[in-house]
C-alpha positions in Angstrom: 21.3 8.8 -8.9 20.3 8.5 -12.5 16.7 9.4 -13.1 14.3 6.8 -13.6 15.9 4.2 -11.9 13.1 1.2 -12.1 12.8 -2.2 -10.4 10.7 -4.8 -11.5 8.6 -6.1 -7.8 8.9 -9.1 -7.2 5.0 -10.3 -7.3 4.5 -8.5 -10.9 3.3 -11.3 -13.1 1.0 -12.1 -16.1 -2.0 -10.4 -14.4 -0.2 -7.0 -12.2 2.9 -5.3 -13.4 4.4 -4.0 -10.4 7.2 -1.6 -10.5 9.4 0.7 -7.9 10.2 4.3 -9.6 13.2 6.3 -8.0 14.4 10.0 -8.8 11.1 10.2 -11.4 11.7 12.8 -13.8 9.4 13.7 -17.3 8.3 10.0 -16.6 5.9 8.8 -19.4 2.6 6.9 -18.3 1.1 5.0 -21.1 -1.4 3.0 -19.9 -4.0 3.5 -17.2 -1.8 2.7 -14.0 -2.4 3.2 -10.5 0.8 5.3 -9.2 1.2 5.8 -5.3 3.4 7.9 -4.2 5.2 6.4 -0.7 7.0 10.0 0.2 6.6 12.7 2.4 6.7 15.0 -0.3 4.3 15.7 -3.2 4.5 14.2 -7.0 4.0 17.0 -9.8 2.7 16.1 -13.2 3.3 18.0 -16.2 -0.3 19.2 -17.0 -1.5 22.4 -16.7 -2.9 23.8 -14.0 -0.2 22.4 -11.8 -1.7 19.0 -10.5 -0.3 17.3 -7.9 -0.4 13.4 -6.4 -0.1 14.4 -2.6 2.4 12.8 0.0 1.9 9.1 0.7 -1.5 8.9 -1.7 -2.2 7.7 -5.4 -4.6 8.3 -8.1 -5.0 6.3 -12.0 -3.0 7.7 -14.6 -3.5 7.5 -18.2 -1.4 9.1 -21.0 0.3 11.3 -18.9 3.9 12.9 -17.7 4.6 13.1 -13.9 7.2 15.7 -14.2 9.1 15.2 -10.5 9.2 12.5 -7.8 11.1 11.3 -5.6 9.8 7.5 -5.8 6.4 6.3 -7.1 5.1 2.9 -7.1 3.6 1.9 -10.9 0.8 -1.0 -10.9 -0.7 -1.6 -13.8 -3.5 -4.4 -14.4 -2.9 -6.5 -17.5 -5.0 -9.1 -17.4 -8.8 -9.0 -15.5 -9.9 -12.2 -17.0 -9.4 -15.1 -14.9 -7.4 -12.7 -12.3 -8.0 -14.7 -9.6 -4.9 -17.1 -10.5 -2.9 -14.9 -9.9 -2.7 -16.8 -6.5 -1.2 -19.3 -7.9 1.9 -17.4 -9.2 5.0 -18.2 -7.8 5.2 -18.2 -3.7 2.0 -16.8 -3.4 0.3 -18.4 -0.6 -2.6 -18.9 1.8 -1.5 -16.7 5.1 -2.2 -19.5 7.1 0.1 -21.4 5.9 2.8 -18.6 6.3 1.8 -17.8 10.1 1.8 -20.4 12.7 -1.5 -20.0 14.3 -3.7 -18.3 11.5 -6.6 -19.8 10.6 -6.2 -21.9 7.8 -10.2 -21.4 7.0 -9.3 -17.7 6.7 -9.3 -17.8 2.5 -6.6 -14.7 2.6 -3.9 -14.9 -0.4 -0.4 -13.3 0.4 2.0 -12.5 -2.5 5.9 -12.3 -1.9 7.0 -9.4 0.0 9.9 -7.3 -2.0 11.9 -4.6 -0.4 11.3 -1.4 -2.8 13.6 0.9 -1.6 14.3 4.1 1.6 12.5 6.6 2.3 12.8 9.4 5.2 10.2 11.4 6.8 8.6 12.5 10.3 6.5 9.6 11.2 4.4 11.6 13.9 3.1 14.2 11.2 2.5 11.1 9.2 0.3 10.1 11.4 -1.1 13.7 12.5 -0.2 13.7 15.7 1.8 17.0 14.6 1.2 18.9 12.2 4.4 20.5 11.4 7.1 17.6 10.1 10.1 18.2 12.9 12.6 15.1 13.2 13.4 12.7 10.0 13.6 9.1 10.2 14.4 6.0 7.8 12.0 3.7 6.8 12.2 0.6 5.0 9.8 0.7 2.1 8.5 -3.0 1.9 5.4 -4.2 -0.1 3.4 -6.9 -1.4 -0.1 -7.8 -2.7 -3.2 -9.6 -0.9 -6.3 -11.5 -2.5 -9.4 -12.6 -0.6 -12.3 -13.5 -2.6 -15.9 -11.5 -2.0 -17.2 -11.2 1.3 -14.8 -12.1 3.2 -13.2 -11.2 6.8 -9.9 -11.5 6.5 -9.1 -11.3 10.2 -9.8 -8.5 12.9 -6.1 -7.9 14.3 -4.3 -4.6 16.0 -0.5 -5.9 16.1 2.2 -4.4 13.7 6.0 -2.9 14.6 5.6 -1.4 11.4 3.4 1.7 9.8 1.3 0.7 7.0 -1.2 2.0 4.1 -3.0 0.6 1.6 -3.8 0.8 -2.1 -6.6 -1.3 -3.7 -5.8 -2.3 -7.4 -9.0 -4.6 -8.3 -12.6 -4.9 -6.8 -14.2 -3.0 -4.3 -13.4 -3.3 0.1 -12.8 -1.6 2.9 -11.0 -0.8 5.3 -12.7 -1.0 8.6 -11.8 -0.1 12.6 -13.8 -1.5 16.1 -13.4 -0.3 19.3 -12.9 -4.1 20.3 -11.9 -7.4 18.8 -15.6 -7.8 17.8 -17.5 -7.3 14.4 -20.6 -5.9 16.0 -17.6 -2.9 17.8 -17.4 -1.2 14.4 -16.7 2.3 14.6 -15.3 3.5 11.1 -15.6 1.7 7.2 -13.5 3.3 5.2 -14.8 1.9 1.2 -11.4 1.6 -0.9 -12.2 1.7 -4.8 -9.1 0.6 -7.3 -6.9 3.7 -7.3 -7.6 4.8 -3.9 -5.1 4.6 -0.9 -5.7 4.9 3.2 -3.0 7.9 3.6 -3.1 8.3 7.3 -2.2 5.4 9.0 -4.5 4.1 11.2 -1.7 4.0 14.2 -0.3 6.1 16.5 3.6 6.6 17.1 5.0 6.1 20.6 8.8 6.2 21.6 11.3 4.1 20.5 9.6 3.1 17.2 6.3 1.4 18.5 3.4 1.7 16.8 -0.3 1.6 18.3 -3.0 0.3 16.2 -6.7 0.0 16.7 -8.3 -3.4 16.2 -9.1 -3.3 12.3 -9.3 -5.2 9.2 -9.7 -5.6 5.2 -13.2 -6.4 4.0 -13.7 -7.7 0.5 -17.4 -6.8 -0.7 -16.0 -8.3 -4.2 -13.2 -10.5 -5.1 -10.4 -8.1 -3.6 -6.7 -7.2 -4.6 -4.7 -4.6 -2.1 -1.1 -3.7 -2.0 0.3 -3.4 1.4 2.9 -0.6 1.9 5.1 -1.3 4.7 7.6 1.5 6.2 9.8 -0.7 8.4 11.6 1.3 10.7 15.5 1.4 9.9 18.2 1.8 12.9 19.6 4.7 11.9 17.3 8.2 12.1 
């Protein structure tokens, strides 16, 4: 594969460039730009000491090589004035209109969902439930952005056949877990700061490719952007 292959995401518009990064190598960053690495394995920047952006994390870079990756994810914010239209970029929409039987008083944005690319790794030391990576498998890298305005719920729920993390790119929220489907059941708030990414899934994985998730949410203390990054299982493994 030639180095540097890029693809322009689907949702990058006038306010978030959004770009998928494969076989990164001597890659110039420019401008401050959050970078998430969605592999198993660790991205190396050219500074000295070695520094590192570990397995399925991210961190804001600014004027900067990263040396080796296999894929990063590049999003930069362009434009913070008036940021809030970006929900009304094309097929952006409120989730309730997308789902049959979500709220529609819910005021949760979705952005399209693209398809960034494959990656393969041990989903069970993804998730710590070993600590030693034993048996690959293919995931379907698939991601897209989410708004909700300042304090806002944006829906207590524990059902995905996917594994996800998540990356916040503007505002301050959280990620937060209950031991039931009830606000007063919290049990962990994880605060997510632009730059910052939850890199241990919150499921567990059981056989045949079913994932176990805790009741949880996103909390917006401050009008909220996130990228979800979705590793869809693939058929073969």
């Amino acid at each position: 594969m030639e180095a540097n292959k890029a693809k322009l995401l689907n949702f990058s518009g006038a306010y978030i460039d959004a770009k998928y990064i494969e076989n990164v190598e001597n890659y110039f960053i420019q401008n401050r730009t959050i970078v998430i690495n969605p592999q198993a394995s660790d991205a190396h920047l050219s500074q000295a000491p070695a520094s590192v952006i570990p397995a399925f994390s991210s961190t804001i870079l600014n004027d900067t090589i990263i040396q080796k990756a296999e894929s990063l994810l590049l999003l930069k914010v362009v434009e913070t004035n008036n940021i809030t239209k970006l929900i009304f970029e094309p097929n952006w929409d409120l989730l309730g209109n997308l789902i049959d039987g979500f709220p529609k008083d819910v005021p949760l944005w979705r952005s399209p969902q693209d398809e960034a690319g494959i990656v393969e790794f041990d989903p069970y030391s993804m998730t710590r439930q070993w600590s030693t990576p034993q048996q690959k498998e293919r995931f379907s890298v698939k991601v897209n952005l989410w708004f909700a305005p300042s304090n806002s719920d944006c829906a207590i729920h524990n059902q995905h056949n996917f594994i996800e993390i998540h990356t916040q790119i503007f505002g301050q929220g959280r990620m937060q877990k209950f031991q039931v489907k009830a606000f007063n059941s919290l049990y962990e708030d994880m605060l997510m700061s632009p730059g910052f990414t939850t890199s241990v899934p919150f499921c567990q994985v059981q056989e045949n490719q079913k994932y176990v998730y805790p009741w949880h949410q996103y909390y917006a203390d401050t009008d909220c952007i996130w990228l979800a990054i979705e590793f869809h299982p693939t058929k073969a493994s």
